[in-house]
ZADO-1210 file (C-alpha; in nm, 4 decimals, padded with zeros to 6 digits):
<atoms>
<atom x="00.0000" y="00.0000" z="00.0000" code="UNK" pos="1"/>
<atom x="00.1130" y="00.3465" z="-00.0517" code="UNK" pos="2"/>
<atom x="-00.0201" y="00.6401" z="00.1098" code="UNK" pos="3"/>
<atom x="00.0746" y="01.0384" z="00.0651" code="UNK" pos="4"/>
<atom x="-00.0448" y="01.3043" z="00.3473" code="UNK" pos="5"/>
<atom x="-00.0487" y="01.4037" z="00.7145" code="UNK" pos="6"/>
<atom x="00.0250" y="01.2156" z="00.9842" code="UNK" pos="7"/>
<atom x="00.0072" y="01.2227" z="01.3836" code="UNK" pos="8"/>
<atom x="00.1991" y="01.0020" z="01.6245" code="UNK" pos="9"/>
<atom x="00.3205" y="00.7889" z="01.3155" code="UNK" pos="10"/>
<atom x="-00.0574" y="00.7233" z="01.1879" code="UNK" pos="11"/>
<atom x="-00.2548" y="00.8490" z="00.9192" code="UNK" pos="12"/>
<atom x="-00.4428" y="01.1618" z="01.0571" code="UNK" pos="13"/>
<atom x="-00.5617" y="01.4615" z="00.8305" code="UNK" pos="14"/>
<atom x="-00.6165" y="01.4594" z="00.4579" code="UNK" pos="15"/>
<atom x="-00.4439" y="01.2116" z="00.2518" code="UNK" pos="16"/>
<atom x="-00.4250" y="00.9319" z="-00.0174" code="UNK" pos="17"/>
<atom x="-00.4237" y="00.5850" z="-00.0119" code="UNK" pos="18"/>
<atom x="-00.3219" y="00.3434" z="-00.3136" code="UNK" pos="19"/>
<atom x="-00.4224" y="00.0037" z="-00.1697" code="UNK" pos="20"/>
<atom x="-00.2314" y="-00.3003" z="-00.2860" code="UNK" pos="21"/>
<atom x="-00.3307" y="-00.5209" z="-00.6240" code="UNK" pos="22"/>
<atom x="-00.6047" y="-00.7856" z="-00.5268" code="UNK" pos="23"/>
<atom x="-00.4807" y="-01.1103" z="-00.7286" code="UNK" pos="24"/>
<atom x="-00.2236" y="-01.1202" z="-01.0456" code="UNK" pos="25"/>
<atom x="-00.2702" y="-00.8896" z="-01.3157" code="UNK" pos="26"/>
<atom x="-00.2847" y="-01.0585" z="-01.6371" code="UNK" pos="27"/>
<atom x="00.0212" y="-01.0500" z="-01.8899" code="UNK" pos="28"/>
<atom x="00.0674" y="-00.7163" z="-02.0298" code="UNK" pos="29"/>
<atom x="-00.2131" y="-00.5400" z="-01.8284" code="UNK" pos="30"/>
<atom x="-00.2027" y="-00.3483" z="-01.5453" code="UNK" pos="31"/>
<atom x="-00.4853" y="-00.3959" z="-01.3070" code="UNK" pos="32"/>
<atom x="-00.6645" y="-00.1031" z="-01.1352" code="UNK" pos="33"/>
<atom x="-00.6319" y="-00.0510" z="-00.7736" code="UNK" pos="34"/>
<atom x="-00.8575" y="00.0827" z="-00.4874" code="UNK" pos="35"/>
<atom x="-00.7657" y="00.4247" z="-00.3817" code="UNK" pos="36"/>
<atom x="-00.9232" y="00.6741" z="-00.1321" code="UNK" pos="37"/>
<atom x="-00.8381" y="01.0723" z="-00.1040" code="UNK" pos="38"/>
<atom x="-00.9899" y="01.2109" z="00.2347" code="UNK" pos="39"/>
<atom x="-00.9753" y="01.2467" z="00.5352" code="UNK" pos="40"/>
<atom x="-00.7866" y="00.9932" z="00.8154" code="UNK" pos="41"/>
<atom x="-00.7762" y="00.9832" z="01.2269" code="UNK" pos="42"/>
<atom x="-00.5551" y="00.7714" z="01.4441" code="UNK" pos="43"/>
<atom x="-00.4647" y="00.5718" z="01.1005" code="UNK" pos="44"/>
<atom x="-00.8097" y="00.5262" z="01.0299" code="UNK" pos="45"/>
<atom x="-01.0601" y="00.6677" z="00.7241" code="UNK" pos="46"/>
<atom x="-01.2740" y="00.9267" z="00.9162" code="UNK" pos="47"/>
<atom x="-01.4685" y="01.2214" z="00.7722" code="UNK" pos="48"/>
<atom x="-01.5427" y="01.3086" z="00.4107" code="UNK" pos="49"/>
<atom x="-01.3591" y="01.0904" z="00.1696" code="UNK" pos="50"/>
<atom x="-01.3697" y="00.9146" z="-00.1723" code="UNK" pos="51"/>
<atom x="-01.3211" y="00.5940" z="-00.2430" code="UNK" pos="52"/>
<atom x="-01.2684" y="00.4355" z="-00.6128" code="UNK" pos="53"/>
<atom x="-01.2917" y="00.1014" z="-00.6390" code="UNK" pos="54"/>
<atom x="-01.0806" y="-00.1424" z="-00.8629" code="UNK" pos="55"/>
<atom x="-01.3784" y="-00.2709" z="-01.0431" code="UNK" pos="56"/>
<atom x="-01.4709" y="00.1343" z="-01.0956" code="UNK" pos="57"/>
<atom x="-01.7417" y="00.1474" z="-00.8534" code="UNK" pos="58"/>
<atom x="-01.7093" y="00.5085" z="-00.6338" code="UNK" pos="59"/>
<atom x="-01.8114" y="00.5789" z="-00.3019" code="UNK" pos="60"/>
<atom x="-01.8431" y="00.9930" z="-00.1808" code="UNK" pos="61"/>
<atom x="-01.9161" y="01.0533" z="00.1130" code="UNK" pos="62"/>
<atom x="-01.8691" y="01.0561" z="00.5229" code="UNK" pos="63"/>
<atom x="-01.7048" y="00.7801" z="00.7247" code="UNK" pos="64"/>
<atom x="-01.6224" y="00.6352" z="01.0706" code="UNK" pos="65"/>
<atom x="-01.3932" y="00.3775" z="01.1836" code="UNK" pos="66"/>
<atom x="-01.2772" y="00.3436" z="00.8017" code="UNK" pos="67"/>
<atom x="-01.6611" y="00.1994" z="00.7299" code="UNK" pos="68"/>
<atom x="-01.8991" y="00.4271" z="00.5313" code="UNK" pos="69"/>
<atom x="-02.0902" y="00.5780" z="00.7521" code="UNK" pos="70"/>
<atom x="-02.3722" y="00.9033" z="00.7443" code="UNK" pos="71"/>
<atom x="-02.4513" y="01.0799" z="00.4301" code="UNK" pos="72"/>
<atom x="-02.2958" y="00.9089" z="00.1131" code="UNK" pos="73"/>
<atom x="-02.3317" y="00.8024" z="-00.2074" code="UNK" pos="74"/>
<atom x="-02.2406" y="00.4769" z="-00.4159" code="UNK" pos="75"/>
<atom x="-02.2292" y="00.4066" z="-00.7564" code="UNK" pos="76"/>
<atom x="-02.2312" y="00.1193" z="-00.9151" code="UNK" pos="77"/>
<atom x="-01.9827" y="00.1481" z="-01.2094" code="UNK" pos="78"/>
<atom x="-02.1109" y="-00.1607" z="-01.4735" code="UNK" pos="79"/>
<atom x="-02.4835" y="-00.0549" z="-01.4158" code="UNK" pos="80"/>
<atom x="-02.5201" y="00.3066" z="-01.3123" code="UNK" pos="81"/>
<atom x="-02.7344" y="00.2272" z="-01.0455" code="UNK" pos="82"/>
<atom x="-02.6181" y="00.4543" z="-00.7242" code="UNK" pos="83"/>
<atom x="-02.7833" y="00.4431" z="-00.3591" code="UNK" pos="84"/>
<atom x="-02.8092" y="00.8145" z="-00.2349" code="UNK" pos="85"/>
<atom x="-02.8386" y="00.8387" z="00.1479" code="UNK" pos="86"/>
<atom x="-02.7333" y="00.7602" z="00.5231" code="UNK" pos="87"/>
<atom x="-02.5052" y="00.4536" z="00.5741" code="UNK" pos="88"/>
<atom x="-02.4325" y="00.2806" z="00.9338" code="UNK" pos="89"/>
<atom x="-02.1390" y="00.0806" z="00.9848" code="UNK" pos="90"/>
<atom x="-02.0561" y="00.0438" z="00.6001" code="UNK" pos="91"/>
<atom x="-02.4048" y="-00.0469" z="00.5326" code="UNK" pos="92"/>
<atom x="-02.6771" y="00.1757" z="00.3720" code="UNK" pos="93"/>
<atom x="-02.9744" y="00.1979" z="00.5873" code="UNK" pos="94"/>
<atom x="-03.2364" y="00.4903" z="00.4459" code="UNK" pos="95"/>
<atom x="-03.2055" y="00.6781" z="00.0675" code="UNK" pos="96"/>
<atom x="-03.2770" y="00.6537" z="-00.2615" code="UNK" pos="97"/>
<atom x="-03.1576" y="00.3341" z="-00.4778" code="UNK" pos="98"/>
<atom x="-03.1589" y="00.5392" z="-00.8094" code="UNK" pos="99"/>
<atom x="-03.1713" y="00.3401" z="-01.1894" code="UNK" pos="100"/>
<atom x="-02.9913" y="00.5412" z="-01.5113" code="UNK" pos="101"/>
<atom x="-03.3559" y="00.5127" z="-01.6840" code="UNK" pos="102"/>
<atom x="-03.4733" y="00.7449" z="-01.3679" code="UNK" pos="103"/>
<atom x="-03.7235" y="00.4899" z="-01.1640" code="UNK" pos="104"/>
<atom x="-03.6296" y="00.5175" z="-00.8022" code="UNK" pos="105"/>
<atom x="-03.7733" y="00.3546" z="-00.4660" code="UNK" pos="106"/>
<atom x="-03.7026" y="00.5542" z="-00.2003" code="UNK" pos="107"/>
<atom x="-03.7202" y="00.3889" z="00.2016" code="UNK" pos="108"/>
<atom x="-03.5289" y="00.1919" z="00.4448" code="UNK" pos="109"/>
<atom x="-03.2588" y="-00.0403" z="00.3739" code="UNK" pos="110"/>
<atom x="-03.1069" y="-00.3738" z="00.5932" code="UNK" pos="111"/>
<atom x="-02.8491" y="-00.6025" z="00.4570" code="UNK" pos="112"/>
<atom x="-02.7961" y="-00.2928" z="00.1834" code="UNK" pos="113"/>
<atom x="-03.1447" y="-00.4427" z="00.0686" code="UNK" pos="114"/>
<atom x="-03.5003" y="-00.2077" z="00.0808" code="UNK" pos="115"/>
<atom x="-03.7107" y="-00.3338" z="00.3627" code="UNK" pos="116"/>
<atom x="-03.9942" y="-00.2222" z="00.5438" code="UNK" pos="117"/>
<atom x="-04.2488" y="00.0772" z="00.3589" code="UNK" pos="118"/>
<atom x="-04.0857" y="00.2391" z="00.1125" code="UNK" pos="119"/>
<atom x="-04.2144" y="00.4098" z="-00.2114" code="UNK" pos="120"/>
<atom x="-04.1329" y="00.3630" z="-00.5783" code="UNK" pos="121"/>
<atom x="-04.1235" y="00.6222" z="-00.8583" code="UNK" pos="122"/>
<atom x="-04.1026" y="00.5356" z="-01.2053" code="UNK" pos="123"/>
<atom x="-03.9701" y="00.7758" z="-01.4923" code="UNK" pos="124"/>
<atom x="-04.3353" y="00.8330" z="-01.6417" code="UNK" pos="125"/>
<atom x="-04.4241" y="01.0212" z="-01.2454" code="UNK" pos="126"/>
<atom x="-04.6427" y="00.7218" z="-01.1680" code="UNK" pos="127"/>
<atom x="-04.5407" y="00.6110" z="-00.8120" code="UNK" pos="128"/>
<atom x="-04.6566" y="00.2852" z="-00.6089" code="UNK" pos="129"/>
<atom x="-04.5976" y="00.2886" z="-00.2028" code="UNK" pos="130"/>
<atom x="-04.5635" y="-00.0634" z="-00.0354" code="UNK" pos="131"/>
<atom x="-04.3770" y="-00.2393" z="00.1834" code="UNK" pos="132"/>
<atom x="-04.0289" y="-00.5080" z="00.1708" code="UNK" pos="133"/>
<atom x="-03.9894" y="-00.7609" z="00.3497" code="UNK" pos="134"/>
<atom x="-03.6688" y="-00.9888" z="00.3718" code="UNK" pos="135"/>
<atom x="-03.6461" y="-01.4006" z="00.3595" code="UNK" pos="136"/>
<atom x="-03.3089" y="-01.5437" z="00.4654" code="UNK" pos="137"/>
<atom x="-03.2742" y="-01.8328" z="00.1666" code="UNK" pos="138"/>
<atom x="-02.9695" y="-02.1002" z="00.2058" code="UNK" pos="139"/>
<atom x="-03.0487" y="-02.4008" z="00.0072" code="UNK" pos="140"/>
<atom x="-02.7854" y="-02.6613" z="00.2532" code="UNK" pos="141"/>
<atom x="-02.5492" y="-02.6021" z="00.4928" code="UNK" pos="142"/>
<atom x="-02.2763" y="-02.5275" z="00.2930" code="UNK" pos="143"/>
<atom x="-02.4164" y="-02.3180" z="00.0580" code="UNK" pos="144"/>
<atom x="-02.4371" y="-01.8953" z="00.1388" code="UNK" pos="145"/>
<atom x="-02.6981" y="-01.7227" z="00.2588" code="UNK" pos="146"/>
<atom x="-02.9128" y="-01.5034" z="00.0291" code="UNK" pos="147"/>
<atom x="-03.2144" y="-01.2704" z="00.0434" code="UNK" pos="148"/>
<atom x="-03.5240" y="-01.2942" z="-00.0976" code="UNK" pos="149"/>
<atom x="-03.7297" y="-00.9759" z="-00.1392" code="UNK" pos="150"/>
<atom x="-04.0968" y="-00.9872" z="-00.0729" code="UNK" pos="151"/>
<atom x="-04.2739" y="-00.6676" z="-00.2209" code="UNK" pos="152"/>
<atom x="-04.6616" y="-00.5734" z="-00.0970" code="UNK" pos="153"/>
<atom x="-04.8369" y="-00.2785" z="-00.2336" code="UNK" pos="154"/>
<atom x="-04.9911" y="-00.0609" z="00.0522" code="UNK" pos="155"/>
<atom x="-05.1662" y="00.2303" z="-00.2508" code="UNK" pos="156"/>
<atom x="-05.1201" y="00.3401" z="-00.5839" code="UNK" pos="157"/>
<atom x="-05.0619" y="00.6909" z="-00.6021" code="UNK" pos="158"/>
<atom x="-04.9917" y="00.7525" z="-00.9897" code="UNK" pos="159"/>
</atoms>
């Protein structure tokens, strides 16, 4: 890893950058992309505003705590253009806006970085549906991961 700013006591504190290591061997001939954040640091950890580019080109602005994302933020997904706008807890996003590039949005609370509980869609066209997520922990044996399934109910129809 290399980093570039301010430090206190021998750690990271104040504004600086940080090129994180390669994950895996770049192939012949190519150089592969690293993660690198430009922000703010205490006691060696990311704290404050800060942004952090992935290697796979997603981005994450926004505040942090304890180098987890953490208050207001935003993340975008880089191969889909989707981006959650919103707060974030412990590096997970917990109330915003999970925007789409063809403008639909549903807007609510978020667990597991998944919408659950009332929430409200809105659609490109200004038609808009309110209703409510619910989550279903899914692992089909013991060895397999766990996933979640999303259960949608509509409460209205506003249009």
């Amino acid at each position: 890893d290399e980093y570039e700013g301010e430090y206190k006591s021998d750690l990271k504190h104040g504004i600086g950058k940080m090129t994180y290591r390669l994950r895996g061997e770049p192939k012949e001939g190519e150089s592969q992309p690293r993660d690198n954040y430009y922000g703010y640091w205490e006691e060696g950890r990311k704290n404050g505003e800060g942004v952090l580019t992935y290697e796979n080109g997603d981005l994450y602005s926004g505040n942090w705590k304890n180098n987890r994302r953490d208050g207001k933020g935003t993340y975008i997904f880089y191969s889909t253009g989707i981006k959650y706008v919103g707060e974030w807890s412990e590096g997970n996003f917990v109330h915003g806006k999970w925007l789409f590039p063809n403008g639909a949005y549903f807007e609510g609370d978020f667990e597991a970085n998944q919408p659950k509980g009332v929430g409200k869609w809105v659609f490109a066209n200004g038609d808009s549906v309110t209703g409510e997520y619910g989550h279903t922990v899914v692992q089909e044996n013991v060895d397999a991961p766990k996933t979640i399934k999303l259960d949608w109910t509509t409460l209205d129809e506003d249009h």
